[in-house]
C-alpha positions in Angstrom: 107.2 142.3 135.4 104.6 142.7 132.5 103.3 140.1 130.4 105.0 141.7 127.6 108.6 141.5 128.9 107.9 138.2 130.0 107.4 137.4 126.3 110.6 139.1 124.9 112.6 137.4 127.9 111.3 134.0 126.2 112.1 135.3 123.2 115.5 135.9 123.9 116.2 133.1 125.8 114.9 130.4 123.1 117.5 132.8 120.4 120.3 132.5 122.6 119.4 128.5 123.0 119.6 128.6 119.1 122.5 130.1 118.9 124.5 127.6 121.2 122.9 124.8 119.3 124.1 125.9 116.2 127.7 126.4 117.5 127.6 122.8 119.1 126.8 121.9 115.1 123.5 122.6 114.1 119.8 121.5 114.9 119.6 117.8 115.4 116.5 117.6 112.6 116.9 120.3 110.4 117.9 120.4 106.6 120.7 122.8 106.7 123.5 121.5 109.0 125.9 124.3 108.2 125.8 127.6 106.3 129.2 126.9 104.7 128.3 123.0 103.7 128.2 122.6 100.1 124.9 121.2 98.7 125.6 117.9 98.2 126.8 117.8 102.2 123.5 119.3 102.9 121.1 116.6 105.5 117.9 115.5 103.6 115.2 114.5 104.4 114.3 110.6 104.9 112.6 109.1 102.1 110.8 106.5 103.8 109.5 109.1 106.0 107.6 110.7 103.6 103.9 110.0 103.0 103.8 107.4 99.5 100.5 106.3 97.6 100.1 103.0 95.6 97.1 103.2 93.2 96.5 100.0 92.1 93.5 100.1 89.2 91.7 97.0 88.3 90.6 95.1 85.3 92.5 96.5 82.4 92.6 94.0 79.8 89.2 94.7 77.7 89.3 98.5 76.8 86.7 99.2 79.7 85.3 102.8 80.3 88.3 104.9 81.7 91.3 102.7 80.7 92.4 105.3 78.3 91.9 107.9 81.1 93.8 105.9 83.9 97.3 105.0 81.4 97.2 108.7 80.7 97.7 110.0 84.5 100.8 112.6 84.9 101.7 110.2 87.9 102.8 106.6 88.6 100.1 104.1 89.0 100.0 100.5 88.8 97.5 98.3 86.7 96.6 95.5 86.9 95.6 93.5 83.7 93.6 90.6 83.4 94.9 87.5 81.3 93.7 85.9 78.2 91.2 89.9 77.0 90.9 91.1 73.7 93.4 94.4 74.8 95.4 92.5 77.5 98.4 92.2 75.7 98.3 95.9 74.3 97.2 97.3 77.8 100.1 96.2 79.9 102.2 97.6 76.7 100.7 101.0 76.8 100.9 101.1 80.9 104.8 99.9 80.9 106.0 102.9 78.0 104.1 105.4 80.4 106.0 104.6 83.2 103.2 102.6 85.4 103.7 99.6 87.2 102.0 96.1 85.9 100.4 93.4 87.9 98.3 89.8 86.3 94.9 90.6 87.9 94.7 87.0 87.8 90.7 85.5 88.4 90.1 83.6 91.5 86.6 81.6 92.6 85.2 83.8 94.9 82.8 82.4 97.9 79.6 84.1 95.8 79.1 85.8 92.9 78.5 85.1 88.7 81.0 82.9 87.3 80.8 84.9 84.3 82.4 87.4 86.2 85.9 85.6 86.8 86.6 85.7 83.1 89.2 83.2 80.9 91.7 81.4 82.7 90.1 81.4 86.1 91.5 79.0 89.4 89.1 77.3 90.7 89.3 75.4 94.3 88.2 72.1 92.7 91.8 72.0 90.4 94.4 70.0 91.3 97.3 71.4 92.2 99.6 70.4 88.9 96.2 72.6 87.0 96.4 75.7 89.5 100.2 76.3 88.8 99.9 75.5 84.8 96.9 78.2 85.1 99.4 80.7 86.6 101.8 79.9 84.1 99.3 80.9 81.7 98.2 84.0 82.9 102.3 85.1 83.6 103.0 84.7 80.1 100.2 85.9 78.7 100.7 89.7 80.4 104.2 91.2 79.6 106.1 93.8 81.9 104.3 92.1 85.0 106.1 92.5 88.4 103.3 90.5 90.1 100.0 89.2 90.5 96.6 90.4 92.5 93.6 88.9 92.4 89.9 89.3 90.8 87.5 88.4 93.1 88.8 85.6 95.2 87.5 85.7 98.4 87.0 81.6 98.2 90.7 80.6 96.9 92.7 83.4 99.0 91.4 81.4 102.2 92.6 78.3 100.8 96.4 77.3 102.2 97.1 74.1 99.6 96.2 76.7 96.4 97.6 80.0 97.8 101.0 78.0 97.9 100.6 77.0 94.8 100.3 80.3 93.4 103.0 82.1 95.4 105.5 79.3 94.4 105.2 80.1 91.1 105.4 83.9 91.9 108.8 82.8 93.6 109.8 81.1 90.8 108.9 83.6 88.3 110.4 86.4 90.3 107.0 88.4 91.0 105.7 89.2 94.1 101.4 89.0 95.4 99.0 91.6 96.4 96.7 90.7 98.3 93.2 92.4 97.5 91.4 91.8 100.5 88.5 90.1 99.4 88.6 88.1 102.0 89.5 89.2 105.8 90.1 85.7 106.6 92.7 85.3 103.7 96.0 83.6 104.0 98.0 85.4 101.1 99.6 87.6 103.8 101.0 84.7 106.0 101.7 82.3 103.1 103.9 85.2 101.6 106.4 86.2 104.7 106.7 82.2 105.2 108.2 82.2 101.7 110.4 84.9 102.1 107.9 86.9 99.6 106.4 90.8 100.4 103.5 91.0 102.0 101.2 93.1 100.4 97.7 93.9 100.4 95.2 96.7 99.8 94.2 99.0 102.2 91.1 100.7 101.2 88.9 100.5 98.0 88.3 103.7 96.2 85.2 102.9 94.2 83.3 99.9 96.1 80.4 102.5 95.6 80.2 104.2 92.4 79.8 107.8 92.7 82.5 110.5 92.6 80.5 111.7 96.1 82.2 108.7 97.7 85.6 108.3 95.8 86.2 111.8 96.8 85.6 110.5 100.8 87.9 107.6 100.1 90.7 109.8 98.9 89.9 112.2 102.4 90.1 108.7 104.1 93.1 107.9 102.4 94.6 110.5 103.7 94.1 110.3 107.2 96.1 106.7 106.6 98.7 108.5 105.0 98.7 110.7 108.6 99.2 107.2 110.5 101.1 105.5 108.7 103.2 106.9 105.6 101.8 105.1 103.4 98.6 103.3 101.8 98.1 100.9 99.0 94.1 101.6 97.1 92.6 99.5 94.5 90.1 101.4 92.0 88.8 100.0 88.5 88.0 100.6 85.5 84.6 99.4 83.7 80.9 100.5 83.7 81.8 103.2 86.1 86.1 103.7 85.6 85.1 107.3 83.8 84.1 108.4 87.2 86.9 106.9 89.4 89.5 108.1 86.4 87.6 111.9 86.9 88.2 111.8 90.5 91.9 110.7 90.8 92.5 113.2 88.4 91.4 115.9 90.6 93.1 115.0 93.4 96.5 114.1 91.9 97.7 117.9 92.2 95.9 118.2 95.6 97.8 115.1 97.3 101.1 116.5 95.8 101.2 119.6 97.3 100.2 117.9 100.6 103.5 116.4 100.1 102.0 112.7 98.9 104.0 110.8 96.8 102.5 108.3 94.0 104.5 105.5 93.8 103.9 101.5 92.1 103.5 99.1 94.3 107.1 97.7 93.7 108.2 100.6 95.6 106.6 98.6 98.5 107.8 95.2 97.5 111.3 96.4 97.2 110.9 97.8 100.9 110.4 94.9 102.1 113.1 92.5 99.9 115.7 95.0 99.1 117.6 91.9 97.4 114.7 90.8 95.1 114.9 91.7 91.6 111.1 93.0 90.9 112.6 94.0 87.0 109.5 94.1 84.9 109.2 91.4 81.8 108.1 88.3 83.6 105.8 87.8 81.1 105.9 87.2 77.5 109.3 87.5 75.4 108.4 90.8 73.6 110.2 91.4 70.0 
């Protein structure tokens, strides 16, 4: 027999399989289940199985370079704002009315680094814990609209079990939930969080720990291959001296992702996969007029 009817006999066979599937009631993974089904009857697809992104951007709070840029992105993001800024207040504002998710990007001693950086309203591991939960406080009710908290910098405190508690008892009090940064691989946030019947969430990948649109772009390609693995990814970005470039290049690849079939989704979306009885409402911050 010739190669060539060899390939219509295949041909015909895998039709004639088709046709007995469908008479048995349709393909086992395939949208349609019957021609005559109405379309809400119609199978579809999974939403957990499709690939989600969580954007978290940093540092919002002081009208650094590309805050304007990031609040006005045709997608969901989350931001996260820290306490006690000049635009703090009117940043998790703007972010909420456009639809974005808001986190207290609340300052944490790190293990090295300018205490300048940390900002107002910074833990530190020498407080006592009665000062490291009036500090969280604070910082809750100085953000409105916040569904939880990450940190800025860190890498010292989010090894630290006695002050981690701390501040995920008053995120369990509060009704928020922790994201983890990773500024620290050794951190305990993640543990400290399941044991309390909280999320666990962290990041996955920074976008902009080198600031040039050369690399951001390679995060986003490195992003994706996550997205492949897993289904989904949580990234942390910022704004400041450099946020006009990380701003330029999630623009860009916002319509690319999407018709890859990539969601963008706040990181409540996560939260609320995990604790599908935990009310992650925003306003856990300050009682707005």
């Amino acid at each position: 027999m010739m190669i060539r009817d060899l390939r219509k006999l295949r041909v015909l066979r895998w039709l004639l399989s088709g046709l007995l599937l469908l008479a048995a009631g349709g393909w086992s993974d395939s949208v349609i289940v019957s021609a005559d089904a109405p379309p809400n009857e119609l199978k579809q697809p999974n939403a957990q199985s499709q690939k989600r992104l969580a954007v978290i951007i940093d540092d919002l709070g002081n009208q650094m370079k590309g805050t304007d840029e990031i609040l006005a992105m045709p997608v969901k993001l989350t931001v996260a704002v820290m306490p006690f800024l000049p635009s703090s207040e009117q940043d998790a504002r703007n972010a909420h009315e456009r639809g974005h998710d808001v986190l207290i990007h609340l300052p944490l001693e790190p293990k090295q680094g300018k205490p300048q950086w940390l900002g107002p309203g910074a833990i530190l591991s020498s407080m006592k814990d009665e000062e490291v939960r009036k500090k969280v406080e604070e910082a809750i009710d100085n953000v409105p609209f916040a569904v939880g908290i990450n940190n800025h910098m860190g890498s010292k405190i989010t090894g630290d079990k006695r002050i981690m508690s701390v501040i995920l008892d008053v995120c369990r009090e509060r009704g928020l939930f922790f994201v983890d940064s990773k500024t620290n691989y050794w951190s305990v946030a993640g543990d400290l969080a399941s044991e309390k019947g909280l999320p666990e969430l962290h990041n996955d990948i920074f976008l902009d720990d080198v600031h040039t649109e050369r690399h951001i772009a390679g995060q986003f390609h490195k992003i994706e291959e996550l997205l492949e693995q897993r289904g989904k990814c949580v990234t942390i970005g910022h704004v400041g001296v450099k946020g006009d470039k990380t701003a330029k290049v999630l623009k860009e690849m916002i319509p690319e992702f999407q018709l890859k079939g990539i969601t963008f989704v706040g990181i409540s979306e996560f939260a609320r996969d995990q604790r599908k009885d935990f009310d992650f409402a925003p306003g856990s911050g300050i009682n707005l007029p």
